[in-house]
N, C-alpha and C positions, 0 to 999 in steps of 0.2 A: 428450523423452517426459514425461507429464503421466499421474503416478498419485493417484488418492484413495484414503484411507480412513480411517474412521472410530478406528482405534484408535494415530493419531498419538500417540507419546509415552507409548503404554499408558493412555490415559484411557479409564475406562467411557465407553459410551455413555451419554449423558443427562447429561454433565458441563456445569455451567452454565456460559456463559463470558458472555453479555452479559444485562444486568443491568436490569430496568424500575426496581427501586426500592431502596434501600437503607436501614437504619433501626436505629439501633444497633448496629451491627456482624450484624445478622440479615437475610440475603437474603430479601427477601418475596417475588419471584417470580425465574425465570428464563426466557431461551429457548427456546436450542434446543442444539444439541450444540457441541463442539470444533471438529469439522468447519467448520462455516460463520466460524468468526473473526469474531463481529461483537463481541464485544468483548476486553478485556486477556486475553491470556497469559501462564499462568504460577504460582504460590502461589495467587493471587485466589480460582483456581477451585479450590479442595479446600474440603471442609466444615470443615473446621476450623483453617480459615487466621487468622477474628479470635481464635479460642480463643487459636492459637499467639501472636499476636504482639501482645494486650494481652485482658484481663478486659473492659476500659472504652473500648470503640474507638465511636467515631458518623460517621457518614458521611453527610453529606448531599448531594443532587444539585439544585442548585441552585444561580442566581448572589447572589451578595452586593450588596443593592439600598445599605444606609447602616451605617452602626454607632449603637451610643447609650453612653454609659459603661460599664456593663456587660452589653450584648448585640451579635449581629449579629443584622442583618435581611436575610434573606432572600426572593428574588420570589415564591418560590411563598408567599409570605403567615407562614410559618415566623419563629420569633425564637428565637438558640441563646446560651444564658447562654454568655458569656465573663469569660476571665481575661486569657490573653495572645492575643493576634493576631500568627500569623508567617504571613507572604506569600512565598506560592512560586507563584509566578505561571504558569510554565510558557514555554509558547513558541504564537507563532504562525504559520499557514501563511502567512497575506497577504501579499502582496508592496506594502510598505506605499511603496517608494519607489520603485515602477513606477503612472503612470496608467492607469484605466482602459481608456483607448484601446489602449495600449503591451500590457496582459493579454490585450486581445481580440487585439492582430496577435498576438502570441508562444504564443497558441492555449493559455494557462494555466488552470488551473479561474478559471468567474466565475459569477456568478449568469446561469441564463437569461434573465430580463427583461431584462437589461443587454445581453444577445447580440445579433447580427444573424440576424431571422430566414431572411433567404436564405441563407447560412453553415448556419444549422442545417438548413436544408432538403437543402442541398446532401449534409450527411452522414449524413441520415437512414436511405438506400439502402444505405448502405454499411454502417450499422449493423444493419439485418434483414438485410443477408445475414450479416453474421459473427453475428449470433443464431443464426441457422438452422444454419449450420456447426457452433456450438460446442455445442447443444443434442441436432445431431445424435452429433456425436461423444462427447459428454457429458450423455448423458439426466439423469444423478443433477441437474444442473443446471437442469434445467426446472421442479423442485417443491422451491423453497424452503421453508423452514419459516413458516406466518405470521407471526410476530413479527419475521421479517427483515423482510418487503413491506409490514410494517406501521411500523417505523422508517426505511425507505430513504426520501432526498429524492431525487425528481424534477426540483427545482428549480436542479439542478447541470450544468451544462457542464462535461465532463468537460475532460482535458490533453490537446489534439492533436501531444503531444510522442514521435517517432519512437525508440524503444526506451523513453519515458519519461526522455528526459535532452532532445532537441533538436527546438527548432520546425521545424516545415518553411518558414517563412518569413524567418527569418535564422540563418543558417550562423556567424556571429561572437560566438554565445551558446548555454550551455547551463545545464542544470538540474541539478545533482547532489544526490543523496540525498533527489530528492523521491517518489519512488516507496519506499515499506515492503514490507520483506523482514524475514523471523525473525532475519537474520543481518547485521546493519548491516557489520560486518566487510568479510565478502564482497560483501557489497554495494556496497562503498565500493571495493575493491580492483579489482573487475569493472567499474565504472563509470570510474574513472581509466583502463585499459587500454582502454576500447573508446575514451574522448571522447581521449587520448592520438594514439590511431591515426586515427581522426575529423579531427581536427586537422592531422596530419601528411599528410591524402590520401591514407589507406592503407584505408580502407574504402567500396568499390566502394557506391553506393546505389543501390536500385531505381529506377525509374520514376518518377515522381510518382505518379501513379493505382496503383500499387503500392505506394507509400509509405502514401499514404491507405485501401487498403485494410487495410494491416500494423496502422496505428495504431487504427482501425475495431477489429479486431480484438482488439487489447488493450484497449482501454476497453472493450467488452462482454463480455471474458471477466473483466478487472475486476469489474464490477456483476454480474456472473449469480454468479462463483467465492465472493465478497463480500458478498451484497446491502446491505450497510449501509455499510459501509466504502471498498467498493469503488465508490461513485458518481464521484470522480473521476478512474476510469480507471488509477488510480496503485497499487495495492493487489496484491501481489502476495505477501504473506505466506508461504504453504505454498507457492508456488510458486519455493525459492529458488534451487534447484538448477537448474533450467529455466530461468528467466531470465539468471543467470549465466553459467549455460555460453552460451548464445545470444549475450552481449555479446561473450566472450572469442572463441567462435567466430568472429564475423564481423571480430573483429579481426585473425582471419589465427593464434592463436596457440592450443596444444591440448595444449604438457606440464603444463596441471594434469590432464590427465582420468588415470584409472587404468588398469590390463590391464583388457579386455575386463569379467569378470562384477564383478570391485570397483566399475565403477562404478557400479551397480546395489546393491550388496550392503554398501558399507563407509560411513561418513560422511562428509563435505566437511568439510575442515580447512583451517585458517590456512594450514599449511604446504602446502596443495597450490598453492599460487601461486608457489612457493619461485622459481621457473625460467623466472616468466614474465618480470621486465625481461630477463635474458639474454636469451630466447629472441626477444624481441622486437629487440633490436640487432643479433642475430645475422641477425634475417630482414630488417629495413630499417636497421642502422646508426643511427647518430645525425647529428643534424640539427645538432650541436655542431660 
C-alpha cells in the first residue's frame, strides 16, 4: 500500500526543501513542498537552520573552476575570498570501472544519446502504460509543481534494474544500495534478504514481459513520485515501507510485519528484522 501526504513528519505546508539559489546563508527562493522530495531532508528545511548552526555560513552552488592564493574561482563567474581550502569531495554514482557498453547491457542509468534507440523505443510502450496506471491510481501525481518539470532531466536513461538491485540481462550481478530510501538501514537489511534469496533460487521470477513491465513501472512511478530526483528510476524515498516490504515479501519471509492494525499505525524499526535470518533457515536451511 502507497499513501501520500503532505504533513509527513509534521512539516507545514510550503516547507522549502529544494533550493534554486543560495547566498549567505539566506535562501532566496524556494520550490515547492516536502511532499515532492526534490531536494535534502531534514534541519536544511527550517527557517532558522543557518541562525542555529553558525551567524557566518555562505553557501555557494556552483563548481570550482581554479584557485588563486587567496581566492576560489568559481564557474558561474563568482570568486570567494579564502583562507583555508578543505575538500570533501563527496561521492560519485558513476560506475567509473564499468564500460560504456557493459552500463548499456546491465541497463544502468546512462545518458540517452549514448543509448540505443531501438532499446529505447522498445520501452517507450511500456512506460505510457505504467504512466497511465499510476496517474490513474494517483491523480495527486499528474500536476507537479513547476519548479519540479522545470529542474527534471530528460536526458537520463533510467535503471532497468528488477526491484532496483538486478539486471534483467545477467543474473551473476547485482546492485545494492543504489536505489534511496529515508531509511539506508532498512534498506540495506531488505536488499541483502531479497539478493540473499535471489541467489540461493528461492525467489520464483515473472515472465520476462512481466519483468519489463514491473520495472517500467518503477521508473515511472520514480520520475512522476520524484520529478527531479527520481529521473533514474531509483528514487524511492517516502516510499520506504513499500519497497521493503515488497523485497522481503517476495523473499518468501513476513515475521517483520506486525498484528494486523500496527502495521499501518506503529513505525518500522531496526528490530523488526530481529527474526528474519532465523526465519529464513528455518524455511530453506543453509546451503553450508
Amino acid at each position: 500500500m502507497t499513501a501520500f501526504s503532505d504533513k509527513t513528519l509534521e512539516l507545514p505546508k510550503g516547507t522549502p526543501v529544494a533550493y534554486d539559489t543560495f547566498e549567505a546563508k539566506h535562501v532566496t527562493s524556494y520550490l515547492e513542498d516536502f511532499f515532492w522530495n526534490n531536494g535534502p531532508i531534514g534541519m536544511v528545511q527550517h527557517d532558522d537552520f543557518w541562525d542555529l548552526v553558525s551567524q557566518k555560513v555562505f553557501v555557494y552552488r556552483s563548481d570550482p573552476i581554479r584557485t588563486t592564493p587567496t581566492s576560489i574561482l568559481l564557474e558561474d563567474g563568482r570568486e570567494v575570498p579564502t583562507d583555508i581550502l578543505f575538500c570533501g569531495t563527496g561521492w560519485s554514482l558513476e560506475y567509473s570501472f564499468l564500460s560504456l557498453s557493459q552500463i548499456r547491457e546491465l541497463s544502468l542509468p546512462h545518458d540517452r544519446r549514448s543509448g540505443s534507440e531501438k532499446d529505447l523505443q522498445a520501452w517507450q510502450p511500456l512506460m505510457d502504460a505504467a504512466d497511465k496506471q499510476i496517474i490513474s491510481k494517483y491523480p495527486i501525481l499528474a500536476d507537479p509543481p513547476p519548479g519540479s518539470t522545470r529542474l527534471a532531466r530528460d536526458d537520463i536513461v533510467p535503471a532497468r534494474l528488477y526491484q532496483g538491485i538486478a539486471p534483467l540481462s545477467d543474473a551473476s550481478i547485482i546492485f545494492l544500495g543504489r536505489t534511496r530510501m529515508s531509511n539506508s538501514f532498512r534498506g540495506a537489511d531488505a536488499q541483502a534478504i531479497w539478493t540473499t534469496a535471489y541467489w540461493d533460487g528461492h525467489i520464483k521470477l515473472p515472465p520476462r514481459e512481466q519483468l519489463r513491465r514491473e520495472v517500467a513501472y518503477m521508473n515511472t512511478f520514480s520520475k512522476r513520485r520524484y520529478p527531479t530526483r527520481g529521473v533514474d528510476g531509483l528514487n524511492f524515498y517516502g516510499d520506504l515501507v513499500w519497497y521493503t516490504d515488497k523485497l522481503i515479501a517476495e523473499a518468501g519471509l513476513f515475521s517483520h510485519r506486525k498484528a494486523w492494525w500496527r502495521n499501518g499505525d506503529e513505525p518500522c524499526l531496526a528490530d523488526d528484522m530481529r527474526d528474519c535470518k532465523d526465519e529464513y533457515l528455518n524455511k530453506y536451511g543453509s546451503i553450508e
